[in-house]
C-alpha positions, 0 to 999 in steps of 0.5 A: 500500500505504501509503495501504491501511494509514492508511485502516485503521489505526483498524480494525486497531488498534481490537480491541487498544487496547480489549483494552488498556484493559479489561485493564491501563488501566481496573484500573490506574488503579482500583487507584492511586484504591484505594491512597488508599481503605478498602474490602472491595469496589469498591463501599463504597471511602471516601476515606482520603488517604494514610492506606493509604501511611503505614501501609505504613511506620509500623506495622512494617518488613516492606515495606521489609524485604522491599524490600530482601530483593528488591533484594538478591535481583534484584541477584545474580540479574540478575548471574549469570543473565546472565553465565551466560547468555551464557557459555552463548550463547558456548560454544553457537555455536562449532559444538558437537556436539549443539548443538541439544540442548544449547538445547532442554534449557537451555530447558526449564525456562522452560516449567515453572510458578513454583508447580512449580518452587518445590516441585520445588527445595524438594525437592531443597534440603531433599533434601541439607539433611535430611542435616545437620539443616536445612531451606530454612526453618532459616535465611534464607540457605538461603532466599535462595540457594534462590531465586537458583538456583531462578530462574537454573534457569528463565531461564538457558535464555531468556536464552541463546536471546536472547543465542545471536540476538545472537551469530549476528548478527555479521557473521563478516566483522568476527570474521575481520578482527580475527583477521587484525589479531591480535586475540586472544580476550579483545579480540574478546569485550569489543571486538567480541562484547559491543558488537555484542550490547547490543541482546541486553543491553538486552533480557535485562536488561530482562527479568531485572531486571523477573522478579526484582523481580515473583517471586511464585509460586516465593516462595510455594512455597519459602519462603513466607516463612519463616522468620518472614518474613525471605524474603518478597520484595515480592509475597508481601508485598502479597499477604499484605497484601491477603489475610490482613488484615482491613481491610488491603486499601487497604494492600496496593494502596497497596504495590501501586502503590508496587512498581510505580513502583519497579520501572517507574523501574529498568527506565526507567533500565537502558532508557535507560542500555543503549540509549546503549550502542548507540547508542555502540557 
């Protein structure tokens, strides 16, 4: 069986390391040689230098505002997305009544579309801020704390059912061993529940870091923005870049790249940081 699958190995492989190139290879490496051009289409790309990544800082502070509006932004909704998650995860295998239910309906709104889901909270936010003379809008914290919630409603669900994977996977020997040794729950939770569960960590950290960061489509339909920009995280800055100025586009590719090393690093350091931990554990 062994030799079978090495005298096929190229053949099996072959269809997915194509599909590979031509949709993520190919693109990305022409959009890291057009961060350093100026161009309307591939075609008329001229060589700029590093012309596209000093605009990107010098003519005004909105990338790096919006840098740092997302680092904020991905920063409490990692934190709560997961402790809520696995609290959830928690709470969902202790043999509930309607325990199944309960997970089919957590789930549910990862299944709903970011465009849909950033109308459907706006309507419900500015719902109970019309009350008081407000909009989501109004003011930037409204904006900020309507898209955390917006983005803990859809990935609580999926973090859950990975964390629940997790749970059920401890030995339940371990759990009665350390109920006959006294262990009480507070000590089984951080001693022996968390440790064996970091692999179920690593993952929807990974996951929930790497969602918060690349938010676009829920951005555009909640906020847009506003108000005057002080809720537009790094994607719809790029996007509004490349989009809505003129000879701007070799800009918002060289944001584009920038955004994604940033990004890649933080999720290369949780990888390698939470990976220690199992092994530790």
């Amino acid at each position: 069986m062994g030799k079978a699958v090495k005298k096929y190995f190229a053949l099996f492989v072959l269809p997915t390391l194509i599909a590979f190139v031509i949709a993520f290879a190919v693109p990305f490496l022409m959009g890291v040689y057009l961060s350093f051009t100026e161009f309307r289409t591939v075609s008329d790309a001229q060589f700029v230098g590093f012309a596209n990544y000093i605009k990107a800082f010098s003519e005004n502070n909105e990338f790096l505002f919006s840098l740092w509006f997302t680092v904020k932004f991905a920063v409490v909704s990692v934190f709560s997305i997961n402790v809520l998650a696995f609290a959830l995860a928690l709470m969902l295998t202790r043999g509930i009544k309607g325990t199944n239910l309960f997970r089919t309906v957590f789930f549910m709104p990862n299944l709903i579309g970011g465009i849909v889901l950033g109308y459907i909270w706006q309507l419900i936010i500015n719902g109970v801020l019309y009350k008081y003379g407000y909009s989501i809008t109004s003011n930037p914290t409204f904006g900020f704390w309507g898209l955390v919630i917006l983005m803990n409603w859809q990935m609580i669900g999926y973090m859950m059912i990975i964390y629940i994977a997790g749970i059920q996977n401890i030995s339940t020997d371990i759990l009665e061993a350390a109920k006959v040794d006294g262990a009480n729950s507070f000590t089984t939770l951080f001693r022996i529940i968390i440790p064996s569960v970091m692999p179920s960590v690593t993952i929807c950290l990974f996951l929930t870091i790497t969602n918060s960061f690349k938010m676009f489509d829920p951005n555009l339909a909640l906020t847009a923005g506003a108000p005057s920009k002080q809720t537009q995280m790094v994607a719809l800055d790029i996007y509004n870049t490349f989009y809505s100025r003129s000879g701007y586009e070799g800009v918002g590719q060289a944001k584009a790249v920038m955004f994604f090393l940033v990004v890649a690093v933080i999720a290369l350091l949780q990888l390698w940081f939470t990976r220690r931990k199992e092994v530790e554990s």
